[in-house]
C-alpha positions as CSV (number, residue, x, y, z in Angstrom):
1,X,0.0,0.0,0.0
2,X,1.2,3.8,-1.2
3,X,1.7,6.3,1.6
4,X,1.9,9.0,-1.3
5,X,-1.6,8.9,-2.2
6,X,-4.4,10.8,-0.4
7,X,-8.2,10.4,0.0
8,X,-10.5,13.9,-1.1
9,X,-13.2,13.6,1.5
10,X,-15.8,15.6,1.2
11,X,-17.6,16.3,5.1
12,X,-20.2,18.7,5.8
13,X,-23.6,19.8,4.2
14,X,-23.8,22.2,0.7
15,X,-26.1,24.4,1.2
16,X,-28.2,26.6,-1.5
17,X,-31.0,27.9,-2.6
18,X,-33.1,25.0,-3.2
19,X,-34.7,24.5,0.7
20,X,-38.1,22.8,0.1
21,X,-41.1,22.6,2.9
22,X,-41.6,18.5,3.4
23,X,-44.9,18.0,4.4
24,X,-46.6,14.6,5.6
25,X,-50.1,13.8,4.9
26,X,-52.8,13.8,7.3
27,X,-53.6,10.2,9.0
28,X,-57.3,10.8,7.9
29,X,-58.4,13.4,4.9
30,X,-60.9,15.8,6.4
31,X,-64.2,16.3,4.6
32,X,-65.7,19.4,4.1
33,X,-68.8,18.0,3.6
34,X,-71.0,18.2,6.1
35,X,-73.6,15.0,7.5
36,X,-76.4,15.2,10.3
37,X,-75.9,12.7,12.7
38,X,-78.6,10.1,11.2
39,X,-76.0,9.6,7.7
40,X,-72.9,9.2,9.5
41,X,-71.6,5.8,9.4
42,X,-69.3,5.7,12.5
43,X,-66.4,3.0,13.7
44,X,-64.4,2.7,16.9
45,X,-60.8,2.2,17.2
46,X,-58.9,1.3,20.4
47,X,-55.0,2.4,21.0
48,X,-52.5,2.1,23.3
49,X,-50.5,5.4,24.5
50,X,-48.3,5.2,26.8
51,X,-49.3,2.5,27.9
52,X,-53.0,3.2,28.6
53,X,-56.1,2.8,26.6
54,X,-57.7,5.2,24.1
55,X,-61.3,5.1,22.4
56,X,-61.7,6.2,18.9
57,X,-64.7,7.0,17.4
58,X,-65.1,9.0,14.4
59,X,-65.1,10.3,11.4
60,X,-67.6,12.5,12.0
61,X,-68.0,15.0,9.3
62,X,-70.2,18.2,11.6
63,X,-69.6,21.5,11.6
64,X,-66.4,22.4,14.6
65,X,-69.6,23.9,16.9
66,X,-71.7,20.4,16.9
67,X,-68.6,18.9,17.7
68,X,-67.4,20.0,19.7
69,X,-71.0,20.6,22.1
70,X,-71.1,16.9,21.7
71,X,-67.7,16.3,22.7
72,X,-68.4,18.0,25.9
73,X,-71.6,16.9,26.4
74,X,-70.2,13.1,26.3
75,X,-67.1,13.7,28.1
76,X,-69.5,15.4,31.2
77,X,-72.0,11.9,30.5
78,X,-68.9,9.4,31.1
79,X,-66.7,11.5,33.1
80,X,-63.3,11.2,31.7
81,X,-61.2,13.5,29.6
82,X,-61.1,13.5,25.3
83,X,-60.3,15.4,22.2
84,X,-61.4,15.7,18.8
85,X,-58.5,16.0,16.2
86,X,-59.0,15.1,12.3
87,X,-62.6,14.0,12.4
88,X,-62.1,11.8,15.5
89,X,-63.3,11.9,18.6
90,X,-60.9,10.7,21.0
91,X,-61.7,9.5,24.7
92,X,-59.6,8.2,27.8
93,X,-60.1,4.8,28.4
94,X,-61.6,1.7,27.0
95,X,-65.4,3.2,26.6
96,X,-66.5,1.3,23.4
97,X,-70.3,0.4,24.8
98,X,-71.0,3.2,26.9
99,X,-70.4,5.6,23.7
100,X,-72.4,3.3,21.6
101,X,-75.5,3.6,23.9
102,X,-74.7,7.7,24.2
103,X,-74.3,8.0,20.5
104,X,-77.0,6.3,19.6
105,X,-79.5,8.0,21.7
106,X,-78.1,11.0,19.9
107,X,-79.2,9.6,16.3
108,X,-76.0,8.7,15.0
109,X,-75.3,5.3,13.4
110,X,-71.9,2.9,13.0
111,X,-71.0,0.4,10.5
112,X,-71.8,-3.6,10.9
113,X,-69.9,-5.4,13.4
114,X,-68.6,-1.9,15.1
């Protein structure tokens, strides 16, 4: 092996003028359209975070004011905290047939087997 010879390394960033935004899609598209409660077809889905249990329940596809009154008013019926982000409602805790009686009472529907 040479000793003469040495390597051209290149380390560090180049930088111009060609920065570009990266942007992710959405986990859900949000519809603009807007349902009442007896055409909305809704599902649950159940996640762990952090190690305890979230509820799912969406999409729901209301004007931000419905929702969010029905948020609260839920939330205050079952007494435990929630959020709506993207069209889902979510809710602390594993609350699948306690929101199905609540929802239903309210005139929504859900999809077979959900």
């Amino acid at each position: 092996m040479s000793r003469g010879k040495k390597l051209d390394i290149f380390i560090g960033a180049d930088i111009d003028d060609g920065w570009a935004e990266i942007q992710s899609p959405r986990k859900a598209k949000v519809s603009n359209e807007i349902l009442e409660p007896s055409k909305h077809f809704l599902i649950f889905k159940k996640e762990k975070r952090r190690g305890k249990t979230v509820t799912l329940v969406g999409e729901f596809q209301m004007p931000k004011e419905d929702t969010t009154l029905t948020l609260k008013l839920l939330k205050k019926k079952l007494g435990c905290g929630g959020a709506f982000k993207d069209g889902w409602m979510e809710f602390q805790g594993e609350l699948k047939d306690k929101l199905r009686e609540f929802l239903l009472s309210e005139g929504f529907r859900f999809k077979h087997g959900h």
